[in-house]
C-alpha positions as CSV (number, residue, x, y, z in Angstrom):
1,X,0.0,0.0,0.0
2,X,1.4,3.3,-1.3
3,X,0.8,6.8,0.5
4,X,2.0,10.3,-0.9
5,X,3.7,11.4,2.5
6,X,2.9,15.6,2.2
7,X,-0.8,14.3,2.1
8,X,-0.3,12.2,5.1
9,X,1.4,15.4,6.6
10,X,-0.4,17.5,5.8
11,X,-3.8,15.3,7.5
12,X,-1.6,15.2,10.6
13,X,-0.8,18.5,10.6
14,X,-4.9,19.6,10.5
15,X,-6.0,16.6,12.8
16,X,-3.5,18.4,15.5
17,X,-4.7,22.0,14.7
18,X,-8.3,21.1,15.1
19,X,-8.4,19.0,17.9
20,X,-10.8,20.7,20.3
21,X,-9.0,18.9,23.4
22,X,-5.8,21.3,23.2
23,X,-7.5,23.6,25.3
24,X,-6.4,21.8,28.6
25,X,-6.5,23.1,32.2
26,X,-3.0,23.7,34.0
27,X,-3.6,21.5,37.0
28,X,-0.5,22.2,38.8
29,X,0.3,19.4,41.8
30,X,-3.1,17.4,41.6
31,X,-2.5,16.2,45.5
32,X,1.6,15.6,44.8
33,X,4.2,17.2,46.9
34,X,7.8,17.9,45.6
35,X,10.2,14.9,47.0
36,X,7.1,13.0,47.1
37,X,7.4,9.0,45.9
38,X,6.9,7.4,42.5
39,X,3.3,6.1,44.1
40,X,2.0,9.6,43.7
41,X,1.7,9.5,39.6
42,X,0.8,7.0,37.3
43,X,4.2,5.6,36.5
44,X,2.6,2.6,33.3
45,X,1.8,4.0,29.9
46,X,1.0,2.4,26.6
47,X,1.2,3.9,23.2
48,X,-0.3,2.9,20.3
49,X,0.8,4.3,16.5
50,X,0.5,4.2,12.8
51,X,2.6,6.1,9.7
52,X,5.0,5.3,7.1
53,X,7.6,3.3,6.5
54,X,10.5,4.8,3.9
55,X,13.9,3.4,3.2
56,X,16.3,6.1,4.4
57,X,13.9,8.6,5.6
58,X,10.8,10.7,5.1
59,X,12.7,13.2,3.2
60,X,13.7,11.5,0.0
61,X,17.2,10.9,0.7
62,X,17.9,7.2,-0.2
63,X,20.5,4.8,-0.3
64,X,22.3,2.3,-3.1
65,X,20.7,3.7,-6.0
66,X,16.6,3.1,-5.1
67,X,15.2,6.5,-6.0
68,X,11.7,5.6,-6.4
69,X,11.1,5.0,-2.5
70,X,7.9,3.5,-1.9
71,X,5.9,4.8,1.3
72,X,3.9,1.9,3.1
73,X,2.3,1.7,6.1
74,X,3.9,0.9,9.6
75,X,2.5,0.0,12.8
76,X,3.7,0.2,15.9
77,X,2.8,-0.6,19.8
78,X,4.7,0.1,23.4
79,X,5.0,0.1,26.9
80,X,6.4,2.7,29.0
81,X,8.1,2.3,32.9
82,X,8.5,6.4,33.9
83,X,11.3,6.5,36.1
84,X,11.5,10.4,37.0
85,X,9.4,12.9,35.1
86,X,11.7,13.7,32.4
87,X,13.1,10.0,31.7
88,X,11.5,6.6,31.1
89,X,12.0,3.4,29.7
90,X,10.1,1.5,26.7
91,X,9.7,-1.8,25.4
92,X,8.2,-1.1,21.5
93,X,6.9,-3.4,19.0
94,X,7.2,-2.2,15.3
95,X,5.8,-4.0,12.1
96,X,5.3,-3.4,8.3
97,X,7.5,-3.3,5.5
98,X,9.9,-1.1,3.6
99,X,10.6,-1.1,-0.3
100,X,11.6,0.8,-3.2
101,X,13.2,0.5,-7.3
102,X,15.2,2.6,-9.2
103,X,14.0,4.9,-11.6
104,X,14.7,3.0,-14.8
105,X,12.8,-0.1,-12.9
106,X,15.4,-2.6,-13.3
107,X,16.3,-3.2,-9.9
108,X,13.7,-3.1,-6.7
109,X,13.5,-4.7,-3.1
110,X,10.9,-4.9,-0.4
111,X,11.6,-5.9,2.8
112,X,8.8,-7.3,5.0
113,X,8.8,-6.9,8.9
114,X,7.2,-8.9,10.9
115,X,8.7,-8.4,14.3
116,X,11.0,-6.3,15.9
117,X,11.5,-5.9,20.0
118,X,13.3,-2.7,21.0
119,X,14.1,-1.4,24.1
120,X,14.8,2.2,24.3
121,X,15.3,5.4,27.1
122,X,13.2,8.2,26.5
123,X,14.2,11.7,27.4
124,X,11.0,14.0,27.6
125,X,12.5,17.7,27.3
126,X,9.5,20.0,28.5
127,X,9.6,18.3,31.6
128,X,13.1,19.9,32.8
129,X,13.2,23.4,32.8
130,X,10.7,25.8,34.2
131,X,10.0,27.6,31.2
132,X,8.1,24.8,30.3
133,X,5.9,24.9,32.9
134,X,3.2,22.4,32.7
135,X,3.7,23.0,28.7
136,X,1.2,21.1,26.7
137,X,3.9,20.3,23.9
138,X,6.6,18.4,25.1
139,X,9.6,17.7,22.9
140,X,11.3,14.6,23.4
141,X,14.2,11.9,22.0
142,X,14.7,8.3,22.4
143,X,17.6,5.6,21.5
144,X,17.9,2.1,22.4
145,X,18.8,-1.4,20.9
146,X,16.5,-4.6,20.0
147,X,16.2,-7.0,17.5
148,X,14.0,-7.4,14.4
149,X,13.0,-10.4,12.0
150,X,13.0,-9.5,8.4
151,X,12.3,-11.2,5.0
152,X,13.9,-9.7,1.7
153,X,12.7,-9.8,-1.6
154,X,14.7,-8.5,-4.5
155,X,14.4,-8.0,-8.3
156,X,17.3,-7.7,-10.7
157,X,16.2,-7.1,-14.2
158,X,13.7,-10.5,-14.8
159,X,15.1,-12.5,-11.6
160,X,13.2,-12.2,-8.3
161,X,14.8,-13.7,-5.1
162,X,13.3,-14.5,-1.5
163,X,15.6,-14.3,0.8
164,X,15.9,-15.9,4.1
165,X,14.6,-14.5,6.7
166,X,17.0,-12.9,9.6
167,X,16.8,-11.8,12.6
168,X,19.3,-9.1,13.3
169,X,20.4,-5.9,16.2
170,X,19.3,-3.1,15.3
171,X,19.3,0.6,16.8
172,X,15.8,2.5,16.8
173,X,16.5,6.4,17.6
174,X,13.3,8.6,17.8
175,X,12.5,12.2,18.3
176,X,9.2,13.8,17.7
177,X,6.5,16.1,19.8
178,X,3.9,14.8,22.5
179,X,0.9,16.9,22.9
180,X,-1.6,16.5,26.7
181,X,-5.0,16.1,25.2
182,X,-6.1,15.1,28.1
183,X,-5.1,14.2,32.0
184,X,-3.3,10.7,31.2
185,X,-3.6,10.8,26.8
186,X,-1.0,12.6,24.6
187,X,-0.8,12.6,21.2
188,X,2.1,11.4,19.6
189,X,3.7,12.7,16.2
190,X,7.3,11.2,16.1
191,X,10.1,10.4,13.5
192,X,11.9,7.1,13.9
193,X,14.9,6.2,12.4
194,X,16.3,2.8,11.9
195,X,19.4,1.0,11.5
196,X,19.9,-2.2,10.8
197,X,22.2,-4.4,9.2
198,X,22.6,-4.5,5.3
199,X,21.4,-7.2,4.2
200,X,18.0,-5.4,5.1
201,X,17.3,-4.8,1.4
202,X,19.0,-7.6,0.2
203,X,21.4,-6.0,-1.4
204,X,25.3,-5.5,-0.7
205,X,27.6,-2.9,-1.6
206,X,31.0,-1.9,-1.0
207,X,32.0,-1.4,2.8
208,X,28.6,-0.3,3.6
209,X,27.9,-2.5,6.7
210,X,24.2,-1.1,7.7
211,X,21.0,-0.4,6.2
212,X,18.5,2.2,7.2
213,X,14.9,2.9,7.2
214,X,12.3,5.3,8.7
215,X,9.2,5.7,10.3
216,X,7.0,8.9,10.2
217,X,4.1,7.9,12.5
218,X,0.8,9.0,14.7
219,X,-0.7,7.7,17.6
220,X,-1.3,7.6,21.2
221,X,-0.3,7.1,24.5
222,X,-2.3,6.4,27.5
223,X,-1.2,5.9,30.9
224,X,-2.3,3.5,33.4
225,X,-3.6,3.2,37.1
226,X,-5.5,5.4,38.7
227,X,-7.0,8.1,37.2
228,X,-7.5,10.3,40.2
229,X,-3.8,10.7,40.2
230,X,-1.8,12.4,37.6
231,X,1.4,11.1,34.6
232,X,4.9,10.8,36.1
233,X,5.4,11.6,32.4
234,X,3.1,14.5,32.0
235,X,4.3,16.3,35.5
236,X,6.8,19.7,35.6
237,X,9.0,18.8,39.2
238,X,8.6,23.0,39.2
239,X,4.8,23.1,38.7
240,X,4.8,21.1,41.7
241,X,7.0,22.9,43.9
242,X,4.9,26.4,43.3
243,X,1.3,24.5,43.1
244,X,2.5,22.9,46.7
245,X,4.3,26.2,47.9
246,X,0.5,28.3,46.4
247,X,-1.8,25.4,48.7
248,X,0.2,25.9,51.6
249,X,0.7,30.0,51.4
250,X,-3.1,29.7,50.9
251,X,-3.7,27.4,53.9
252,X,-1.7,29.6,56.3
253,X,-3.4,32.9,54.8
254,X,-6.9,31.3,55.8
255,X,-5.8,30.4,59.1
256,X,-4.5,33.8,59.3
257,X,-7.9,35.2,58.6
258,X,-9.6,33.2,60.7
259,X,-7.5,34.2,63.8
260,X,-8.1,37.5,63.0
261,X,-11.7,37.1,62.9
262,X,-11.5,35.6,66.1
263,X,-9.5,37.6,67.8
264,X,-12.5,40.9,66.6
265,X,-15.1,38.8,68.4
266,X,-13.1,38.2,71.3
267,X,-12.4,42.1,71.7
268,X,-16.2,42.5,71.3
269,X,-16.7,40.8,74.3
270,X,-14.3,42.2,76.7
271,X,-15.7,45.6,75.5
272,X,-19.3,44.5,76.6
273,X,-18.3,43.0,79.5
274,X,-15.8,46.0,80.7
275,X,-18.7,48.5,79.7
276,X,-21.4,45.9,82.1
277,X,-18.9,46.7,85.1
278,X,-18.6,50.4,84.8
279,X,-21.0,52.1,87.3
280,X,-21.8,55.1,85.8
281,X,-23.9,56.8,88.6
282,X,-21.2,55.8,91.2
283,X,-23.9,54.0,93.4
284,X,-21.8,51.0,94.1
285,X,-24.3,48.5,92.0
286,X,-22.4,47.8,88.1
287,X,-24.7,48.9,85.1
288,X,-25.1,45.5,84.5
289,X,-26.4,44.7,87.4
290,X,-28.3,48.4,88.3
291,X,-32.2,48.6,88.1
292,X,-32.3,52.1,88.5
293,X,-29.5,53.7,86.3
294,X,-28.6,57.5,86.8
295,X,-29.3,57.6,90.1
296,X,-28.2,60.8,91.9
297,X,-24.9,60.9,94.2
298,X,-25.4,60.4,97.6
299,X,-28.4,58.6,97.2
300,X,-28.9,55.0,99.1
301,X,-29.3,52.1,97.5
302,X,-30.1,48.7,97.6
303,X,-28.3,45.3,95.5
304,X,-30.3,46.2,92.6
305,X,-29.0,50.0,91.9
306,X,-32.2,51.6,93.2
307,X,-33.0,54.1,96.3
308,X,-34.1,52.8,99.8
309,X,-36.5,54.6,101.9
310,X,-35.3,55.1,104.7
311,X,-37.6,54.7,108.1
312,X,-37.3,57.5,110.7
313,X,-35.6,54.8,112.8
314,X,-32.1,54.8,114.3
315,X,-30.1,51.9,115.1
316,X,-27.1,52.5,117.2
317,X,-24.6,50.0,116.8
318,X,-21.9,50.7,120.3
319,X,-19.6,48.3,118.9
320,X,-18.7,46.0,116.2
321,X,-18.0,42.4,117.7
322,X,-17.6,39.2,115.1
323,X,-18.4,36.2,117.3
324,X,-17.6,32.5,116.4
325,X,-21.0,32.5,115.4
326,X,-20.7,34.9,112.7
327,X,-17.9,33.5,111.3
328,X,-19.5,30.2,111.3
329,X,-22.3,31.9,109.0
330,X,-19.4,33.1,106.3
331,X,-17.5,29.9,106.2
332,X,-20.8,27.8,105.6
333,X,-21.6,30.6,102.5
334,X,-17.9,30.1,101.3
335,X,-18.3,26.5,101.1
336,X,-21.5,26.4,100.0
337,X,-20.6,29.1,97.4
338,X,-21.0,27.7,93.4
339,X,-20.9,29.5,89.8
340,X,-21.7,28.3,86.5
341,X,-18.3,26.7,84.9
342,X,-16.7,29.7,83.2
343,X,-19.0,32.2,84.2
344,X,-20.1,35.1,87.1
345,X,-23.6,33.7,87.7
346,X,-23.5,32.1,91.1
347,X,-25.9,28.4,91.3
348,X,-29.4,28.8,93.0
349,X,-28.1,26.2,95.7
350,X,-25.7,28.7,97.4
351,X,-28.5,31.5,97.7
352,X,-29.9,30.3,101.2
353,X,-26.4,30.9,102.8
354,X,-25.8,33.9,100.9
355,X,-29.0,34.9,102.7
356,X,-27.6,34.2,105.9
357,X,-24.8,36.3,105.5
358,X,-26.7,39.4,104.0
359,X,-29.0,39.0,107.3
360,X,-25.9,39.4,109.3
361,X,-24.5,42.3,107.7
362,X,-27.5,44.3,107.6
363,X,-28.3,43.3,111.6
364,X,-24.7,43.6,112.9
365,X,-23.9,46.6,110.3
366,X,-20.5,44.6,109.7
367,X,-18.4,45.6,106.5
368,X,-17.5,42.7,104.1
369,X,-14.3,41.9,101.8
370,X,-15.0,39.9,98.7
371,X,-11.8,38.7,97.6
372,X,-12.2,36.3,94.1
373,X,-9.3,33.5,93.0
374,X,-8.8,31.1,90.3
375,X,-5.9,28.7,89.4
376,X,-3.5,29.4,86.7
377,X,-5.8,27.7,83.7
378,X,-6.0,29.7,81.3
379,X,-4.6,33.2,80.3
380,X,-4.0,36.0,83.3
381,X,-6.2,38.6,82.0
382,X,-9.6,36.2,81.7
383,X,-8.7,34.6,84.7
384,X,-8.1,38.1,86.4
385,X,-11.5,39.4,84.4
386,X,-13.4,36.1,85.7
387,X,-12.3,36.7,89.5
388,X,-13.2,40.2,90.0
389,X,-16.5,39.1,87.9
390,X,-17.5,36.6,90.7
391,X,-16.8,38.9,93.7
392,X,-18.9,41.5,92.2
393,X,-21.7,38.8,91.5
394,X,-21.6,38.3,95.4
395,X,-21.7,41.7,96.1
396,X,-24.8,42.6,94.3
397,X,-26.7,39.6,95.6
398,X,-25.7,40.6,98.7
399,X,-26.9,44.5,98.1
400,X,-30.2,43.0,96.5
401,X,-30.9,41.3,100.1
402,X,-30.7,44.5,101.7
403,X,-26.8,44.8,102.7
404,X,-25.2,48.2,102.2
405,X,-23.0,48.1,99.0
406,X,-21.1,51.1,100.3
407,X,-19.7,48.6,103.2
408,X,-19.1,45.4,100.6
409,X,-15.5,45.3,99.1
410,X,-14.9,43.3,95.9
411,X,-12.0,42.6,94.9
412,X,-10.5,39.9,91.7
413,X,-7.0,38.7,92.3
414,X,-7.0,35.6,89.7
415,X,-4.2,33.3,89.8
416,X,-2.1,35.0,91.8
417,X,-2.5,34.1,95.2
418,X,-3.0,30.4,95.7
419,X,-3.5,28.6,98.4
420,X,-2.7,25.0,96.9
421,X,-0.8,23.6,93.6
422,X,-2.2,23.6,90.8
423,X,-0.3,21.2,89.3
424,X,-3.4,18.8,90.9
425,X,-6.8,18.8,89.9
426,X,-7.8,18.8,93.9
427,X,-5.1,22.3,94.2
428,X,-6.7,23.7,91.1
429,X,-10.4,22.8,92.9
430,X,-9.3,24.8,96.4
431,X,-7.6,27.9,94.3
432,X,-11.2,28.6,92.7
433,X,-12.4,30.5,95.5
434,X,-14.0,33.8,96.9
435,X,-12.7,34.5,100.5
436,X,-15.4,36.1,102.6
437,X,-13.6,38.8,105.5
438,X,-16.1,40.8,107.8
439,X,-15.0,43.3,110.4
């Protein structure tokens, strides 16, 4: 079978210009990291082709005297081990057969293939310098050795000879453009040429101790394994440093973002609660906490912020004596004394002590210091926050009973003034504490 080869160029050309699967998205790193291992990619690929065989080559420069080359069709198949992304080894298959005559048509050979084994490295260029990045056209070259059966047939003037078929070394050397269609195909165009020994046409002359033939060809090559993961063959070692460098820049900036964001909320809150504590009529009772805001100065109050009437009675108090008794009624309120985890709002079951103690302020005009303690869990300013919280808690319940605010101390001294380790849970338990004083 005879093929004009610029027709068969010129098809290949077009088929390759309007192929509608050029138009390929740059994945850069496709879940690879640089130094990563070979199990990352797809490491198998197999390649199928088909072109033209020529004595020579493709460009009409012949050998011993056969002008008229004849152009038939070749075929070819391959496997492909990728050892890094720029190098790979292949095991090819290549059948057809190669003739040709002279011009006055007294001589002619043809030379029929039907076998060869090859095993050749392949150098993929695009795939070593960044200024290829991820490039959809990838140059490359090949050379390796193998061995091919072949069966000549020649004609001298009226005599036609068979000759026996050989099997002989021969050198396979390829270079040629591969094109990413699409994640795991390329399309192949490649020039092959051949050499092999002489009696490959059948025909001895001189010194001349090789013959050789080409092969213009077409195909394609597909790689194996799982598709989720990308072609050893197909991946730029830079793309993947900057698509892996991009990720992680990206990963950090989001957690950047996010800490920032949290970090506005968190302000937020310790604006609110410092703007809860202010008393901003100086009544002794924090706005949070004050019924009756904008009361005027001087005026008594009670726990909730608003005025007491007073009765036209006077109690005289001769003097201020704290008995065993008294002190029994603090220490049963301290130990009764419970807040929400993490929060200022003491537990309904400690109110009935509380009570006790607001009764005995208010009958024995005593004064009261709050002092509030945590352990050291935690950062010093929200344990310091959370301490003085708690005292004042105590303090307005106490007010809200009846007990003067002006004589009620409160007082947050976080972590620093233990009374136990905290490197126990039990210390840590006996450090979270308000210490009740009256005098």
């Amino acid at each position: 079978m005879k093929l004009n080869l610029k027709s068969a160029v010129v098809l290949g050309i077009a088929g390759l210009l309007t192929s509608p699967s050029l138009a390929q998205d740059k994945s850069t790193i496709d879940g690879t990291t640089p130094f990563g291992s070979s199990s990352q990619y797809r490491t198998w690929s197999i390649g199928v082709n088909a072109g033209v065989l020529n004595q020579s080559n493709g460009f009409g420069v012949n050998r011993k005297g056969y002008n008229d080359l004849e152009n038939n069709v070749g075929y070819s198949a391959y496997i492909k081990k990728q050892i890094s992304p720029s190098f790979g080894l292949k095991a090819q298959y290549l059948g057809g057969k190669v003739g040709g005559k002279r011009d006055d048509g007294s001589n002619s050979f043809e030379t029929k293939t039907p076998w060869s084994a090859a095993l050749s490295g392949e150098f993929t260029l695009a795939n070593t310098n960044f200024r290829f990045f991820n490039s959809l056209i990838k140059p490359y070259a090949a050379i390796g050795i193998g061995a091919m059966d072949f069966e000549s047939t020649t004609t001298i003037g009226s005599v036609t000879t068979t000759h026996e078929s050989k099997t002989k070394l021969f050198v396979p050397m390829d270079v040629g453009l591969k094109f990413a269609v699409a994640k795991g195909i390329n399309l192949d165009l490649g020039y092959q040429l051949n050499w092999v020994n002489q009696d490959f046409d059948g025909t001895r002359i001189g010194t001349v101790k090789h013959d050789l033939f080409s092969y213009i060809h077409a195909g394609l090559e597909f790689s194996l394994g799982d598709p989720s993961k990308p072609a050893l063959n197909n991946s730029n070692p830079v793309a993947t440093l900057i698509g892996d460098y991009t990720a992680k820049y990206d990963e950090l900036k989001a957690e950047r973002d996010a800490l920032a964001a949290s970090n506005e909320a968190l302000k937020s809150q310790v604006e609110q609660i410092s703007n809860d504590l202010k008393d901003d009529d100086g009544d002794g009772v924090a706005n949070k906490f004050d019924k009756c805001p904008g009361t005027p100065a001087g005026t008594p109050v009670d726990g909730s912020g608003c005025p007491i009437v007073l009765k036209n009675e006077t109690k005289i108090v001769e003097k201020v004596v704290v008995t065993e008794a008294d002190r029994k009624v603090v220490d049963e309120a301290i130990k009764n004394l419970e807040f929400d985890l993490g929060k200022s709002t003491i537990r309904s079951t400690s109110y009935p002590s509380l009570d006790r103690v607001a009764a005995l302020l208010i009958e024995k005009n005593f004064s009261l210091k709050l002092a509030g303690h945590t352990d050291n869990t935690g950062s010093m300013q929200t344990n310091l926050r959370l301490s003085k919280e708690r005292a004042e808690a105590v303090k307005s319940y106490l007010s809200s009973k009846g007990a003067n605010p002006s004589r009620i101390e409160a007082t947050g001294y976080g972590p620093n003034q233990p009374i136990a380790t905290n490197a126990t849970a039990e210390g840590r338990q006996e450090n979270r504490r308000v210490e009740f004083t009256i005098y």
